[in-house]
Structures are given as structure tokens and as C-alpha cells.
N, C-alpha and C positions, 0 to 999 in steps of 0.2 A: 794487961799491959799498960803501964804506964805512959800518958800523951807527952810528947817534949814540950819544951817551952819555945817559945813564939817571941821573938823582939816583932815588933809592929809598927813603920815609922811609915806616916802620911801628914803632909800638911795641911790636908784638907779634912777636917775637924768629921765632915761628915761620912766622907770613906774611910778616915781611923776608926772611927765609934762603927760602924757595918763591918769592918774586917773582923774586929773585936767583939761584936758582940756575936758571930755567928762562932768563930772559935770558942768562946767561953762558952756557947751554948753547947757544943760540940766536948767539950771538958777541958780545952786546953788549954792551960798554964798562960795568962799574953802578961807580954811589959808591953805598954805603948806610948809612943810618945807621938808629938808633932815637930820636934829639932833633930835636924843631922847632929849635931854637936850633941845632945844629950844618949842618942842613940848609939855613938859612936863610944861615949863613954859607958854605958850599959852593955853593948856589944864586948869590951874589953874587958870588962868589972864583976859579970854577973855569967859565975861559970857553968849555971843550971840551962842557959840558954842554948839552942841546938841549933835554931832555924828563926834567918829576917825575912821578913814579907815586905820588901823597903820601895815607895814609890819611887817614881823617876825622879820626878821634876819635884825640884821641893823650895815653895818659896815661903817667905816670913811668914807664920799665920798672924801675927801680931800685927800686922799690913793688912792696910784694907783698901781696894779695889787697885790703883794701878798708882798706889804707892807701894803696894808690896815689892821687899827687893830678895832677889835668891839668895838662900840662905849662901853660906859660903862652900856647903858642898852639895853636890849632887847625888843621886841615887848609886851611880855607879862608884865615885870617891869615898860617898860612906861603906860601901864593901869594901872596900880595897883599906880602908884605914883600918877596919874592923879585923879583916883578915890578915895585917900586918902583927896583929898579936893573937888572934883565934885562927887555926887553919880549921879547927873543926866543927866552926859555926858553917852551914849554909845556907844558899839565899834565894831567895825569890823574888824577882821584879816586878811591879803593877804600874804599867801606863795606860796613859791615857794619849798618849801624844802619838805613837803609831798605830794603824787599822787594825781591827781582831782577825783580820781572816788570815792573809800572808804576809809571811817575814820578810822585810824587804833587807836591803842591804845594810843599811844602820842596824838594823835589829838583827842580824847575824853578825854585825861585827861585835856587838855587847855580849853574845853568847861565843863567841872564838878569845875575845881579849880577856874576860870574866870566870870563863871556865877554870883557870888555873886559882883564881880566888875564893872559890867555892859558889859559884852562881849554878842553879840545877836547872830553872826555866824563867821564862817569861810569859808571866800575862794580862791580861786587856782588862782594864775597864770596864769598856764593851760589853765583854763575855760578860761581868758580873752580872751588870745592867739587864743583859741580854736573855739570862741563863743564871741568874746567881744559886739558886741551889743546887746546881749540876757543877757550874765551877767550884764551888767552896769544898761541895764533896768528893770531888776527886781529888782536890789538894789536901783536904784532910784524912780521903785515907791512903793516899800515896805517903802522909807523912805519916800515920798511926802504924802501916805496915813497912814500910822501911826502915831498916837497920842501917847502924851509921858505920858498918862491914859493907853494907851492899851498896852505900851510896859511893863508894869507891870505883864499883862497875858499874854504874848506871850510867846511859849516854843514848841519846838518841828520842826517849820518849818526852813528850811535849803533850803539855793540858789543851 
């Protein structure tokens, strides 16, 4: 079976390169970058692509310490731009900014307002840090064995 392909946007040089090298290690297909804006355009341009692993928070990596300014989109607006021309890319979100354990109310409303743009979960940082070859493999083979028939009915299960 062939692995999908993977857009991979983080601005933080060293969780792009860890996300990436664990899926290539894994076989899977990555574009990755460190821009909303180039992501956004890859997302719309590059129709091999099936599934983004897109950080939340994304500021200039080209910035350094607290001159860095955000970029002009965020984790959730680069979905929503992407999904404006791709409904059948999906997404996957990685923060760092709410706790791994429970979803509080911001992080349920990212999954109620998202869901209709193709967002399928959210997850932590943390967990990687925490657990990273447990998280990476569960994401890789919920992506290896799902079909993109069944991601239609998928709803409920959370990494």
C-alpha cells in the first residue's frame, strides 16, 4: 500500500526536521516547509498531497528571539485557505500552546469550527516530547490504514 503524502508546516526548524524525519523514516512521501504562505501554496499546487500536520502558532523563523513577528497566518487560517481550493486534503494540528492531557474549551472549538475544513485531530507537543514513538505511530498508522472513503465516517477517535 502506498503511504500518502504529508505537507509538514512548523516554524520551529527543530519540530519540522523531528516530524519529518520520523515520517520519512516511516516511508512517507513529506513536503515541508517553515511558511504559512509557502505551505498554503503547496497545499493548493501539489495535488499528490493528502494530509498537513500544520502547527498552531507560526511565527517568522527568519526572526530571532522577540523580534520574531507572526507570520500573517496562523495554523488554523492556513487550513482554511488550503481547504478553500482542496476539500480533500486533511489536517492535523500540533501545539504546543494547550496542555496534552484535556481539551479545554479553545481546543474544542478548533475541532467544532475545523471539522468542516477537513481538520481530523489535535495534537500536543507534549505527547511527542512525552511519548514520541507512541505518538508518531499511531499517527502513522491511522494514516497508512485509512482510506480517504472512510475518512468521511471517522469522528470521535482522538491520538
Amino acid at each position: 500500500m502506498t503511504k500518502p503524502v504529508l505537507l509538514i508546516l512548523d516554524d520551529e526548524l527543530n519540530w519540522l526536521n523531528r516530524h519529518l524525519q520520523y515520517f520519512q523514516r516511516h516511508k512517507f512521501t513529506c513536503v515541508p516547509t517553515p511558511f504559512a504562505k509557502h505551505a498554503i501554496h503547496l497545499g493548493k499546487e501539489l495535488k499528490t498531497i493528502r494530509y498537513g500536520i500544520i502547527d498552531h502558532v507560526l511565527l517568522d523563523p527568519t526572526q530571532f528571539g522577540d523580534e520574531r513577528e507572526n507570520q500573517r497566518w496562523q495554523g488554523k487560517e492556513v487550513i482554511q485557505q488550503i481547504h478553500l481550493h482542496r476539500k480533500d486534503i486533511k489536517f492535523i494540528i500540533v501545539t504546543q500552546m494547550i496542555g496534552p492531557i484535556n481539551r479545554d474549551q479553545e481546543e474544542q472549538k478548533w475541532m467544532n469550527d475545523l471539522e468542516a475544513d477537513g481538520l481530523i485531530d489535535i495534537f500536543h507537543k507534549d505527547q511527542i516530547k512525552i511519548s514520541p514513538d507512541r505518538t508518531y505511530a499511531r499517527i502513522s498508522n491511522w494514516l497508512t490504514k485509512t482510506s480517504s472513503s472512510s475518512l468521511a465516517s471517522w469522528s470521535g477517535y482522538r491520538f
